[in-house]
N, C-alpha and C positions, 0 to 999 in steps of 0.2 A: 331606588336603592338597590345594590348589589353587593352580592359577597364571593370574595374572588378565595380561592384556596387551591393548595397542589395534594390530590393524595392516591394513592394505587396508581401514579405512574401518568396522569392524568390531568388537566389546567380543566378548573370546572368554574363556571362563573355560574351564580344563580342568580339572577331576576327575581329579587324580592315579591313583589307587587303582582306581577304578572303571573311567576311561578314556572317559569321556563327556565329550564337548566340546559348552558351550552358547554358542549369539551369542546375546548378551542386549542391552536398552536402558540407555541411560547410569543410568536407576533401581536397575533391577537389578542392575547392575554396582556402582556403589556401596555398595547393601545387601550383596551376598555379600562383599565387600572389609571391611565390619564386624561380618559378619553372627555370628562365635563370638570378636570381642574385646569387644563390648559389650551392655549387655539389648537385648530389643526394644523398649523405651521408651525407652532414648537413640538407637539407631536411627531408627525413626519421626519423632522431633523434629528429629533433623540433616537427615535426608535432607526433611523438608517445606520448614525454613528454606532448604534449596537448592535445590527444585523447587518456589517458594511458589504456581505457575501449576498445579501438579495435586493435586488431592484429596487429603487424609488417606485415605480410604476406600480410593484406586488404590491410594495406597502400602504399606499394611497389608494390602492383596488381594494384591500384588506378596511382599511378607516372607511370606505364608501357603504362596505358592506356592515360595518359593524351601525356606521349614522343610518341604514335601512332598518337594521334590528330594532334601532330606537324609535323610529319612525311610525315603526309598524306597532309598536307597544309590547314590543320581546327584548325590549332593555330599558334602564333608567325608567321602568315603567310609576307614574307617580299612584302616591297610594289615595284613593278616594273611597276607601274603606269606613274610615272612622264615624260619616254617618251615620253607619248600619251596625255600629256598636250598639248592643242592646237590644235590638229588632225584632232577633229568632227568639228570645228570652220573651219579649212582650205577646211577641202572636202568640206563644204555648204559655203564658204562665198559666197555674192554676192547674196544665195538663203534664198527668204523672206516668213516665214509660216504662218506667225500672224501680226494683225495692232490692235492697239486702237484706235478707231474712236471715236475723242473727238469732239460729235455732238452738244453737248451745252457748250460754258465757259460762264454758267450761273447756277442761283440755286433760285430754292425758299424756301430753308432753309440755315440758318444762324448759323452752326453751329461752335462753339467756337475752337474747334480743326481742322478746317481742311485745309491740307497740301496744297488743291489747293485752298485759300485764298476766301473761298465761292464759291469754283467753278471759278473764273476769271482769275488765276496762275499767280497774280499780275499782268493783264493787262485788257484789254478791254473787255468788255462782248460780247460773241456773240455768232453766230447759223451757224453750217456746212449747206451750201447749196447744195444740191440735187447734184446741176455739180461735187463741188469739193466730195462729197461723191464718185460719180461713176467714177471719175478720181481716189480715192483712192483703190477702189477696183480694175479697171481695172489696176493699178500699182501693187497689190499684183501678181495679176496672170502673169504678163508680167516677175516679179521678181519671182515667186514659181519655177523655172524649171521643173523638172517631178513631184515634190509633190501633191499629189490626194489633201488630205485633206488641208484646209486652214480655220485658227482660224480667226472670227471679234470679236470684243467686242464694244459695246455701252457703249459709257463711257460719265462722263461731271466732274464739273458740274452733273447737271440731265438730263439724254437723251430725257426724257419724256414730257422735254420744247420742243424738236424740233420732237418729236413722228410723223408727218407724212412724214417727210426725213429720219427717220428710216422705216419706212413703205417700201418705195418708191424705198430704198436702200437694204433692203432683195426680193425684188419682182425682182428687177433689177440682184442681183446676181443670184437667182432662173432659170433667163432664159437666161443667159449666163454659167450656170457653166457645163453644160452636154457637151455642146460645145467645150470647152475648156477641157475636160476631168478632173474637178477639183468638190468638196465637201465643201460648206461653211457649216463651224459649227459657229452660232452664239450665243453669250453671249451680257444678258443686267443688267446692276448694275443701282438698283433707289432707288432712299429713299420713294420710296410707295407714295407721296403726288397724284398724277395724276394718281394713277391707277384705273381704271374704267372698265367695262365689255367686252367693245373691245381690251385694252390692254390686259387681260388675255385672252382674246381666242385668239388673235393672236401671241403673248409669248410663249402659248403653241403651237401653232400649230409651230413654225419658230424657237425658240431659244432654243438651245441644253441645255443650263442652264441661272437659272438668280439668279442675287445676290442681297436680300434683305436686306437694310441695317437696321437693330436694335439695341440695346444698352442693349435689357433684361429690366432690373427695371424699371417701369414708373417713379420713381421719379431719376432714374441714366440717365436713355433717356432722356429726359425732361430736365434737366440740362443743359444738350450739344445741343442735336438735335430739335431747337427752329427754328421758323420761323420769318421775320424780324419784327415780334411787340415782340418777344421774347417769344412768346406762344410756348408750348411742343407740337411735332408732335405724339406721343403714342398713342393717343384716336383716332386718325383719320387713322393711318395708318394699325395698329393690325388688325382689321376687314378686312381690303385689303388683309393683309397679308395671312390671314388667309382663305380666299375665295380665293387668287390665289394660295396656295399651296395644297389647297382641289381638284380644277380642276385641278391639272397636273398632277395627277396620278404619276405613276411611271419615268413622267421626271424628271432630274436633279433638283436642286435647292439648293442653302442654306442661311439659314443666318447670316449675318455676323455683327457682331458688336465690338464694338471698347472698352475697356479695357484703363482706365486712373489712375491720382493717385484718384482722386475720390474712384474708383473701383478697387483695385484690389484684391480683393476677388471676383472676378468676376463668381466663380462657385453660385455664386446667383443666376448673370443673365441668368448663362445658366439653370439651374430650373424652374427658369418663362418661358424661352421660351421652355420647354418641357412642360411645365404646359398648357403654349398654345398651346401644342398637333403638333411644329416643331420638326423634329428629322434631319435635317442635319445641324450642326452648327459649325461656327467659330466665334471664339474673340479674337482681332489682337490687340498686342502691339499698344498704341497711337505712331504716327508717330509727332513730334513737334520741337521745334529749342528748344535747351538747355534755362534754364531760366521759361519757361511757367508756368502756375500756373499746367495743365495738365499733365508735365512731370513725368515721373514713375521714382523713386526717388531709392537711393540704401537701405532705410527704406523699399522700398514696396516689395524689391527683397525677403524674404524671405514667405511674404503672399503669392507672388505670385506662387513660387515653391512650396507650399504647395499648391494650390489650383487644380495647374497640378498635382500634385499625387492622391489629391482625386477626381478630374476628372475620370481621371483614375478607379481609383477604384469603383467610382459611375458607370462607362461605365459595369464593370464585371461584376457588380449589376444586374443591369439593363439588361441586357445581359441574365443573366440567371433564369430572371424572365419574359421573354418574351419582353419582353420590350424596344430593341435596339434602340443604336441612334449613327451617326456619328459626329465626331469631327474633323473637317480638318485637322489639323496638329497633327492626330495621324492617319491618312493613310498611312500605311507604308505596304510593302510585303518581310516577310523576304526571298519569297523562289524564287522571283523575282525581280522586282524593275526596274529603269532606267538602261541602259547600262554603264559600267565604262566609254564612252564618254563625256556620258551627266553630271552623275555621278560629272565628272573632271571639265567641262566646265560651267556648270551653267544655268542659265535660258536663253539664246540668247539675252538678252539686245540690242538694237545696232546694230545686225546683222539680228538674224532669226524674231524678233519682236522690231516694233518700232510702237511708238505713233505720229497719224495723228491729228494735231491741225486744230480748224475749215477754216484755211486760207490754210492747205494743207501742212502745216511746217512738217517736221519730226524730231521727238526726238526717244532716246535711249528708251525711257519707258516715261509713265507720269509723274513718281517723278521726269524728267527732263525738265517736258514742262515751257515753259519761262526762263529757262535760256540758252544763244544765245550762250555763249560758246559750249556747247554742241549740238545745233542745226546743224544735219544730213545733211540737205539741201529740198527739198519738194518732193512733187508727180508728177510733172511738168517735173523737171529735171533730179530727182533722187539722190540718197545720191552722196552730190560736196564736205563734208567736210571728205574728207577720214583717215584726221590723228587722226579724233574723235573715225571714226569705228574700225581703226586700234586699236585704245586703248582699247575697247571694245573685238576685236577681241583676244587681246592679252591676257582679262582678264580669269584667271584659276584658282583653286586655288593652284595650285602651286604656283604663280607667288606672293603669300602674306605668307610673311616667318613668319607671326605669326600662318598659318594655319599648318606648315609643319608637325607642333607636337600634332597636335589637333587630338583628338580619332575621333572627330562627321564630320572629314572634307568631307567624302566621301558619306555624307548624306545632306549637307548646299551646297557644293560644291564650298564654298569659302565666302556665304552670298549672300543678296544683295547689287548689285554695287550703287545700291542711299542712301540708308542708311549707307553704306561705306562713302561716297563721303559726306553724310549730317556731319557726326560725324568728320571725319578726312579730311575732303576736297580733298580725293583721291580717285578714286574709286576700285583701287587695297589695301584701306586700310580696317580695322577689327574696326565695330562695336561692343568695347566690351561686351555691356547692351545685346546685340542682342544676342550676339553672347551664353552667360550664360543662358539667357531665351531657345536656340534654344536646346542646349545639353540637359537643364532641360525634353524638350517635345520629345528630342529625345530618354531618359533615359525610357519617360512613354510609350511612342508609343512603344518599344519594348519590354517593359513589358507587354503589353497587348495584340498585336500581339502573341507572345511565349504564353502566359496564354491562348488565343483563341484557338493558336492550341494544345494544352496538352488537353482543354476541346471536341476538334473533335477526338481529338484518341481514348479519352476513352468511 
């Protein structure tokens, strides 16, 4: 399988199966586009009468060269994947890499789109206590079997409501992890309100990366990320932002903001926040229940794919004016990447990562905390709901028969299963909104990727 497309100036063919991505000439392009619907003498004929300025001889050198590609397994490569559907999930079930330690279901900002309902995930406000914190960790490492490294994230809600049980909680893994012979990498996500000089120097000192939450435009921020008199949080947090990304030097960070129908010309907001002198950034489709006034609509669908191609091309720019900057979801490695396991299976949802509610509940992931059907079991006892994980466990993207034909499936690896689950109440089922934005950015990230490296050869 291949997928043929034009974009930054460029004829890019990508080799599904194999994973090789070629820039070819408009010759070439054209031949592989007929190259297994028709002989190679009706080939030849078509493509001379519309290139009648270049030799029979080029063009036939050109089909010789393209039937070595196939030959060799760098085109129409077939796919003999779908075996090892299920595989990586079986060797590690049972083994847990990552937790989301949701230390606050509380917020002190009020904003209008968000998916855990201000932070409370439709339920009680509250604050992870120290015990069940170190109960949750002491259960990751009981669960990692030989895995060295082990992912935390501080999550809410806002962590930074309950910031000295995060403290209390990276000082405590600190001096059990050598022990154990295990590596906590910690991540912490805040909306900046409570950051102050102690939290960034101990951020930096302890957490491998942190996620700053932004929106870009003062007056696009400000609209949504309001606090509960409904005042804009922008004026207050920028300056935070801006003195914690100065002192981390070369640690991780980025930020991330959120993209609605408001917005979606959202290569705005990513200017502003180059403008304020961030260069590792994301802006994530709004996440919302059908209906909201935020929902990104199939009107917005076409700004929005335009704004990922001039992204794009703004990154080239940029790029070769000294001036780089990253874009999360156009990290991509053509000449490595995930393993065809991971590739197949997906993010662990369920299995290798689940989300710890402040009462020590386990879910699949966040996007599933408070709803009980889905509830793992806790930290106490360990996942008791096994027909949840099994489903989980099951999910691949083979196992979603809208994916089978999909060019981008081996790069989504199926979607996410909450956003699946949100749109179609399945979570083996296909976000299709998601699923068109995902290809759009898989389209540019290997446009740019390829253009980066044609720019180190030469």
């Amino acid at each position: 399988m291949i997928h043929q497309y034009k974009l930054g100036g460029f004829n890019i063919v990508l080799d599904v199966c194999s994973g090789a991505v070629h820039l070819v000439d408009d010759i070439a392009y054209d031949i592989i586009e007929l190259f297994e619907k028709e002989t190679k003498e009706s080939i030849i004929n078509k493509i001379c009468a519309k290139y009648f300025k270049t030799s029979q001889d080029e063009i036939i050198e050109c089909y010789d060269q393209i039937n070595e590609l196939k030959n060799g397994g760098n085109l129409f490569a077939p796919d003999t994947f779908e075996p090892m559907a299920g595989v990586l999930k079986e060797k590690t079930a049972g083994v847990v890499k990552a937790l989301c330690l949701h230390v606050a279901h509380t917020c002190n900002l009020n904003c209008e789109y968000c998916f855990a309902s201000q932070g409370k995930y439709n339920g009680e406000r509250a604050v992870m206590s120290f015990e069940t914190g170190k109960r949750a960790l002491d259960f990751l490492i009981e669960n990692s079997g030989t895995r060295k490294n082990l992912e935390v994230d501080f999550f809410g809600g806002e962590p930074l409501m309950n910031w000295d049980v995060v403290k209390k909680l990276v000082e405590y893994a600190r001096s059990i992890e050598k022990k154990h012979n295990k590596n906590f990498r910690f991540t912490l996500t805040t909306n900046g309100m409570l950051i102050d000089d102690e939290v960034i120097e101990f951020s930096n000192k302890e957490m491998s990366n942190v996620v700053l939450s932004l929106d870009g435009r003062k007056e696009i921020h400000d609209a949504y990320r309001v606090d509960y008199n409904g005042k804009g949080s922008w004026d207050k947090i920028v300056p935070k932002f801006k003195e914690f990304v100065k002192k981390r030097g070369n640690k991780d960070y980025y930020i991330r903001g959120t993209f609605t129908h408001a917005n979606p010309d959202f290569l705005e907001d990513i200017k502003v926040m180059l403008d304020l002198g961030f260069t590792e950034l994301s802006m994530e489709p709004v996440v919302c229940a059908p209906g909201e006034k935020q929902e990104l609509t199939k009107d917005d669908m076409p700004i929005v794919f335009e704004q990922y191609e001039k992204l794009a091309s703004l990154m080239l720019e940029r790029k070769k004016e000294g001036r780089p900057f990253t874009f999360y979801h156009y990290m991509i490695d053509l000449k490595g990447g995930p393993c065809i396991y991971k590739r197949i299976s997906g993010c662990g949802s369920g299995t290798e990562y689940m989300a710890v509610t402040p009462w020590g509940d386990l879910y699949p992931c966040h996007q599933f905390v408070g709803d009980e059907k889905y509830k793992l079991g806790d930290i106490f006892s360990g996942v008791t709901n096994k027909d949840v994980q099994n489903e989980f466990l099951s999910c691949n993207v083979y196992e979603r028969q809208e994916c089978k034909d999909c060019w981008a499936r081996l790069y989504c690896s199926g979607g996410c299963a909450a956003n699946a689950y949100h749109s179609t109440g399945n979570i083996k089922g296909v976000y299709k909104y998601g699923c068109e934005l995902f290809k759009k950015r898989m389209e540019c990230a290997i446009m740019l990727a390829a253009a980066n490296e044609l720019d180190e050869e030469e």
